[in-house]
Structures are given as C-alpha cells and as structure tokens.
MDAnalysis code that builds the backbone (N, CA, C; Angstrom):
import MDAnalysis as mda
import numpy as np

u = mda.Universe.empty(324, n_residues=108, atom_resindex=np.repeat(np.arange(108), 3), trajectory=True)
u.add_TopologyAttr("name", ["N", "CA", "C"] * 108)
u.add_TopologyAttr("resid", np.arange(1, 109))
u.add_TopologyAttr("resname", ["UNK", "UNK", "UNK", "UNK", "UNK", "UNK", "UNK", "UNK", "UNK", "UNK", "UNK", "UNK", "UNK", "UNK", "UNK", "UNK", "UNK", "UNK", "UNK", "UNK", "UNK", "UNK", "UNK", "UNK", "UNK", "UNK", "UNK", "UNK", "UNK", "UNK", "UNK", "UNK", "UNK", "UNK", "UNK", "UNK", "UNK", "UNK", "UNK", "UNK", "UNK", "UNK", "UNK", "UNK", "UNK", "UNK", "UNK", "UNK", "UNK", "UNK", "UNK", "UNK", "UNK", "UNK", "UNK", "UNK", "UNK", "UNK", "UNK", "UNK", "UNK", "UNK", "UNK", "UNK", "UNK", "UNK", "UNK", "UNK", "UNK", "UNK", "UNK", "UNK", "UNK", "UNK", "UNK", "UNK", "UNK", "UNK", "UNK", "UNK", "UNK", "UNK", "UNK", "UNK", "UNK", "UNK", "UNK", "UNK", "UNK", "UNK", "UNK", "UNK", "UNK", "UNK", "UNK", "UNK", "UNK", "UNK", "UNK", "UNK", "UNK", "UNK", "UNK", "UNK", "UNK", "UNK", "UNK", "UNK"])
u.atoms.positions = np.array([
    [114.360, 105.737, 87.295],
    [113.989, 106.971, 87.943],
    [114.721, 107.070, 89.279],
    [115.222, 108.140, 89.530],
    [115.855, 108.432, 91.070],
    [114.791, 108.851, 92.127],
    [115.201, 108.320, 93.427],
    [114.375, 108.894, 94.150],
    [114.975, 110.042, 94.868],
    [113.923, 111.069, 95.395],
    [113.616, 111.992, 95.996],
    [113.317, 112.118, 96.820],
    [113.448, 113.360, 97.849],
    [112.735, 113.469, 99.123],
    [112.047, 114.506, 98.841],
    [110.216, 114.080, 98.917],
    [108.738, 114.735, 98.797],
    [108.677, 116.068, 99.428],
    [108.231, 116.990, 98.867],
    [107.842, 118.297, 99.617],
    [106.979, 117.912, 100.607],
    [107.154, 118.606, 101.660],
    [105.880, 118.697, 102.576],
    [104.483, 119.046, 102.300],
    [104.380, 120.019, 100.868],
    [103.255, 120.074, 100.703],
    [102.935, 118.786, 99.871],
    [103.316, 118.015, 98.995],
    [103.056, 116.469, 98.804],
    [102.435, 115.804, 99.789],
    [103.228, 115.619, 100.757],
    [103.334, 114.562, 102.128],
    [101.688, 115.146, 102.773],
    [102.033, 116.222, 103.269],
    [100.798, 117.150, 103.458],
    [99.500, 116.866, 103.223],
    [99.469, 116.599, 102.021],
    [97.837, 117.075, 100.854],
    [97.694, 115.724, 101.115],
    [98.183, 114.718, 100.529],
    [98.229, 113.248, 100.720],
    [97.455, 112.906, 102.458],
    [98.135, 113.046, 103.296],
    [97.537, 112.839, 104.516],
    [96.655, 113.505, 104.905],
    [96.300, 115.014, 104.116],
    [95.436, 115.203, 105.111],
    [94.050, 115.203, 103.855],
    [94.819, 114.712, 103.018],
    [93.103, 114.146, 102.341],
    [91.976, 113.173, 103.257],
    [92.963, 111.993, 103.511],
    [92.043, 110.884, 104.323],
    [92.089, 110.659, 105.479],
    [93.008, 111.316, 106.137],
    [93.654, 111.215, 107.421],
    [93.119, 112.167, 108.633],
    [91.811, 111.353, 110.123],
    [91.691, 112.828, 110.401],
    [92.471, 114.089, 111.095],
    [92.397, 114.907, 111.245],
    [92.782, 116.175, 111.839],
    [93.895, 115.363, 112.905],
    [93.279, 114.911, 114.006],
    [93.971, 114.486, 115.385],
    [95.018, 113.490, 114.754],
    [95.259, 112.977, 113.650],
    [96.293, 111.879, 112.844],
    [97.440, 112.250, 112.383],
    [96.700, 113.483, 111.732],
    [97.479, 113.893, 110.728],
    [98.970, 114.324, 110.413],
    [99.612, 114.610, 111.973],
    [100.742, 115.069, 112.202],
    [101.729, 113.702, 112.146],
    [100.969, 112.939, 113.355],
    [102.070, 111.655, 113.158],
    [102.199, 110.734, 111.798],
    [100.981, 110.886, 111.485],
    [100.758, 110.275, 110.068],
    [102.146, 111.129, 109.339],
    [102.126, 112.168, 109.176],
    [103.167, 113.013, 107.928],
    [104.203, 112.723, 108.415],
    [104.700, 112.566, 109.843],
    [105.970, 113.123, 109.794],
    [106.615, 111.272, 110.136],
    [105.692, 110.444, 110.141],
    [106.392, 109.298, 109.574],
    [106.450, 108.618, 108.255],
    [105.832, 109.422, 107.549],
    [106.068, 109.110, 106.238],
    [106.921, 109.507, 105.678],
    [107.512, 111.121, 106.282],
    [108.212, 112.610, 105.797],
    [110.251, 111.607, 106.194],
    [109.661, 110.572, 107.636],
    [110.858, 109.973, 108.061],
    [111.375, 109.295, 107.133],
    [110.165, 108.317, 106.653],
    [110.905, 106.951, 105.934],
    [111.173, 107.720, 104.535],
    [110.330, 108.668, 103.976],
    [110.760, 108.914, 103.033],
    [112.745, 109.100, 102.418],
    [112.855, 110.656, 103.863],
    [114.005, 110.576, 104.109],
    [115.344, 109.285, 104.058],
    [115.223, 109.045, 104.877],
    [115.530, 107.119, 105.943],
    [115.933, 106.763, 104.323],
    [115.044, 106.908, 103.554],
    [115.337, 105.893, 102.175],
    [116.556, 106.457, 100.921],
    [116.081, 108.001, 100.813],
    [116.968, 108.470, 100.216],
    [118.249, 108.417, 100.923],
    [118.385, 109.128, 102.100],
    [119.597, 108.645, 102.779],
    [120.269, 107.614, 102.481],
    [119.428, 106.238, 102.365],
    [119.521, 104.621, 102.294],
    [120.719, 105.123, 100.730],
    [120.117, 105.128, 99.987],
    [120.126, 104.780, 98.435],
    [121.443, 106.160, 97.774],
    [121.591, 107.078, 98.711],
    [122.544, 107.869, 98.443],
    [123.595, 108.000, 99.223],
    [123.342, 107.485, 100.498],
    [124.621, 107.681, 101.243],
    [124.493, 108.925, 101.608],
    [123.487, 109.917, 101.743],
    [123.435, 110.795, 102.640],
    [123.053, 110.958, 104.082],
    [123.007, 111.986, 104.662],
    [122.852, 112.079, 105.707],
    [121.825, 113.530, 106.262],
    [120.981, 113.973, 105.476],
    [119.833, 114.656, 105.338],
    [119.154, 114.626, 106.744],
    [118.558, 115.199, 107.435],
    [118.071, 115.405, 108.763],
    [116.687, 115.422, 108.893],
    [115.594, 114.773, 109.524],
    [114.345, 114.883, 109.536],
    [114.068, 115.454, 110.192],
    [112.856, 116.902, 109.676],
    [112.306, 117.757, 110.620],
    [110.741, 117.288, 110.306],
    [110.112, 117.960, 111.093],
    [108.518, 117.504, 111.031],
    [107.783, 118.258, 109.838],
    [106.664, 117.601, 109.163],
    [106.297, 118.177, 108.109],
    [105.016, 119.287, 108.559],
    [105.207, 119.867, 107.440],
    [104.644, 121.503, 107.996],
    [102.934, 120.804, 107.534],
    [101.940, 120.846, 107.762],
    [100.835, 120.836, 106.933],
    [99.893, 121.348, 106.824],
    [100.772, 123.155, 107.281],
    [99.874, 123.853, 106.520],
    [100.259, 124.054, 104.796],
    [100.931, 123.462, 104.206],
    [101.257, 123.720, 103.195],
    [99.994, 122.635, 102.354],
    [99.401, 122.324, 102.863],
    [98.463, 121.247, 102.117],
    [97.388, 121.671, 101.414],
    [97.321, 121.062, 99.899],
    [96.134, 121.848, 99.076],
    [94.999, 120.828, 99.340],
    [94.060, 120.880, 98.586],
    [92.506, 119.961, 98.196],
    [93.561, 119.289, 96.827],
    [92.973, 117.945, 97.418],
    [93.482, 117.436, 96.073],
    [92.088, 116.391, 95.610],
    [91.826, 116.339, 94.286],
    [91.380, 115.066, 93.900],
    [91.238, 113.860, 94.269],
    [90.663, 112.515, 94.447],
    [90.659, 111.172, 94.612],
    [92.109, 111.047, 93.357],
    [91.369, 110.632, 92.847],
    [92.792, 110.116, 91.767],
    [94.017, 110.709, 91.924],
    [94.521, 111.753, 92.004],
    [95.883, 112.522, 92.464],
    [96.334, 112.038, 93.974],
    [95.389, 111.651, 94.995],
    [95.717, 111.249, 96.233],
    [96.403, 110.009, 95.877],
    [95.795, 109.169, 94.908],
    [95.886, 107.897, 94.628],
    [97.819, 108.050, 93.806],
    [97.704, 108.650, 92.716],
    [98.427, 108.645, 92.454],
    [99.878, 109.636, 93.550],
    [99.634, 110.406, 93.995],
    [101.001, 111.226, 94.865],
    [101.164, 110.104, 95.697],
    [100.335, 109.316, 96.016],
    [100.796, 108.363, 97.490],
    [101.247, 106.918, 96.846],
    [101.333, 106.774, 95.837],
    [102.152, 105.746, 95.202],
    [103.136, 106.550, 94.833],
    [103.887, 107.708, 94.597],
    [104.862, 108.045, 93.972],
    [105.521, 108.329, 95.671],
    [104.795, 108.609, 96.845],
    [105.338, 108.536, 97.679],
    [105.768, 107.007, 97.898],
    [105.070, 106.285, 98.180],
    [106.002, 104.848, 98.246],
    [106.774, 104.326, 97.423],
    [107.130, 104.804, 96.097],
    [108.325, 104.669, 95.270],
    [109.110, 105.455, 95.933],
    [108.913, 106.356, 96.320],
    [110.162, 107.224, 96.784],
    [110.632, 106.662, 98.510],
    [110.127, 105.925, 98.965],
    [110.221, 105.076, 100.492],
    [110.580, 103.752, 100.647],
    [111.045, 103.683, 99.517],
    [110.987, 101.885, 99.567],
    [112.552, 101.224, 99.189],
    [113.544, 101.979, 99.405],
    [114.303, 102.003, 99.401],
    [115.339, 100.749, 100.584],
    [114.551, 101.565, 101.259],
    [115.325, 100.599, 102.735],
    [114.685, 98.639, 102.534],
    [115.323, 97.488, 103.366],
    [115.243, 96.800, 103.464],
    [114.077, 96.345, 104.010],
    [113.906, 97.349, 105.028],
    [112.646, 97.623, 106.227],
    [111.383, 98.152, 105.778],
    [111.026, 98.433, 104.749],
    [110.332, 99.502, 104.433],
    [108.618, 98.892, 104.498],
    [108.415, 97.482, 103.721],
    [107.310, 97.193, 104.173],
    [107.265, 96.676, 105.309],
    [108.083, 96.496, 106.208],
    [107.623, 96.596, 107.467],
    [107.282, 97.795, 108.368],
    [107.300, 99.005, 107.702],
    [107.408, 99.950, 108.806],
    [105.932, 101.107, 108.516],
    [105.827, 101.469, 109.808],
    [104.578, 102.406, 109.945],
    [104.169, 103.121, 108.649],
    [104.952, 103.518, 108.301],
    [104.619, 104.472, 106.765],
    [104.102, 103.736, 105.759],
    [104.404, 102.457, 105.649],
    [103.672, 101.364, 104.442],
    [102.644, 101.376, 104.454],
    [102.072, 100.949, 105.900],
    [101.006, 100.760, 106.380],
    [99.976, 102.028, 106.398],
    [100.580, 103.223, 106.684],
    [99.777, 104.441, 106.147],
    [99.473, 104.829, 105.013],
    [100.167, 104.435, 104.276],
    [100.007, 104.594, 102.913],
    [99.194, 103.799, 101.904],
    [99.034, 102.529, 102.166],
    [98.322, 101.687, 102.349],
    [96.582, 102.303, 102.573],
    [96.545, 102.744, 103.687],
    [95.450, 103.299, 103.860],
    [94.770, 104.353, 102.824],
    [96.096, 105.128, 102.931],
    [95.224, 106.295, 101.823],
    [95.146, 105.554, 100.576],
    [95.952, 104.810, 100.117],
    [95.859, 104.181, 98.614],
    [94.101, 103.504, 98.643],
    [93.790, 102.942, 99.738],
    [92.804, 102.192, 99.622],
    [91.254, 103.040, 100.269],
    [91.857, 104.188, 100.913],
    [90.746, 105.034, 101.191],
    [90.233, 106.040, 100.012],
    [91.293, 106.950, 99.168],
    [91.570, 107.664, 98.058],
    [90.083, 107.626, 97.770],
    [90.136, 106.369, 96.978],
    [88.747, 106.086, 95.773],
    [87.622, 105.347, 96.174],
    [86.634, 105.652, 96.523],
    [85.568, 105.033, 96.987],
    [85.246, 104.296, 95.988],
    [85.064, 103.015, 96.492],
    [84.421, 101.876, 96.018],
    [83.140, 101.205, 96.147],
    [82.629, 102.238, 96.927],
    [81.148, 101.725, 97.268],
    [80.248, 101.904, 96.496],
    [79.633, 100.341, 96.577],
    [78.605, 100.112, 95.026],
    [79.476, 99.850, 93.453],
    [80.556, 99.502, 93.811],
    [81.535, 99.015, 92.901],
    [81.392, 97.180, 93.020],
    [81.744, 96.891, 91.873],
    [81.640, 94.880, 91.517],
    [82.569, 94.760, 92.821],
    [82.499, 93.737, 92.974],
    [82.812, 92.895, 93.651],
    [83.466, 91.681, 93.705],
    [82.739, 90.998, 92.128],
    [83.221, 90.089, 91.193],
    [82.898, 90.082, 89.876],
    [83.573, 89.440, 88.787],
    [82.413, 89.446, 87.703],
    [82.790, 87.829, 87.096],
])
C-alpha cells in the first residue's frame, strides 16, 4: 500500500474525538506535520505544511477513531524518527482513549 497525505477532515475528526478543545489545534497540526514529513520522506517530495483546518471534523464512532488513527500512523511512519516524535505519542493516546475499557478483563 502507498502512503498518503490525510485530509484534514481525517486528521480533524480523529483529534477532536478525544482530544480537548484547548489541544486540539496543536494536537492536528503535528500530526498533519509528520504525516506530511513522511510522505515527503518516502517520495522525495517537497509538499508544504499548512495547519489543519478542524472545522472540517465530523462525529465519528469509537471503532472508526480506532481504526482512522491507525491508518494515520501507517501513513507517518515513514521517517526514521517517527516513533520518536510528538505525533506517535498522540496517537497513541487516541488509539488507547478511542474504546473504553472500563469494566473490561483484565486477565483471564
């Protein structure tokens, strides 16, 4: 599969599912970076990062958060750097905020 650089309304819906209000900007537009940063990486382009819009953001589902924000880190992971950098780590979050687990095993 090739990667892509995510619509803003992707990037958008994703962050501002779990992410609050006062977050939400830096949250997108470093994800909206590395996303970029990576394709650039992997194509040899030179594509320009602007800030992501988020009013373009719908209601999304638990499970669709879950899933768009793993197809966002396929599409970011390009670079060498990538789990080291701020956007992993955000993403990270929503992956693990997405689906509530409370009152879920623990062990079995």
């Amino acid at each position: 599969m090739s990667a892509f650089i995510c619509s803003d309304k992707h990037i958008a819906s994703v962050v501002c599912a779990i992410y609050p209000e006062e977050q939400r900007q830096v949250v997108a537009d470093e994800i909206k970076k590395q996303n970029i940063r990576s394709v650039n990486y992997r194509y040899n382009e030179r594509t320009k990062v602007t800030p992501c819009d988020l009013t373009q953001a719908v209601p999304l589902r638990p499970v669709d958060v879950c899933s768009l924000a793993h197809s966002l880190e396929y599409q970011c992971c390009e670079r060498p750097d990538w789990t080291k950098s701020k956007a992993y780590q955000f993403l990270l979050k929503i992956v693990f905020s997405a689906v509530p687990i409370e009152g879920g095993a623990w062990s079995i």
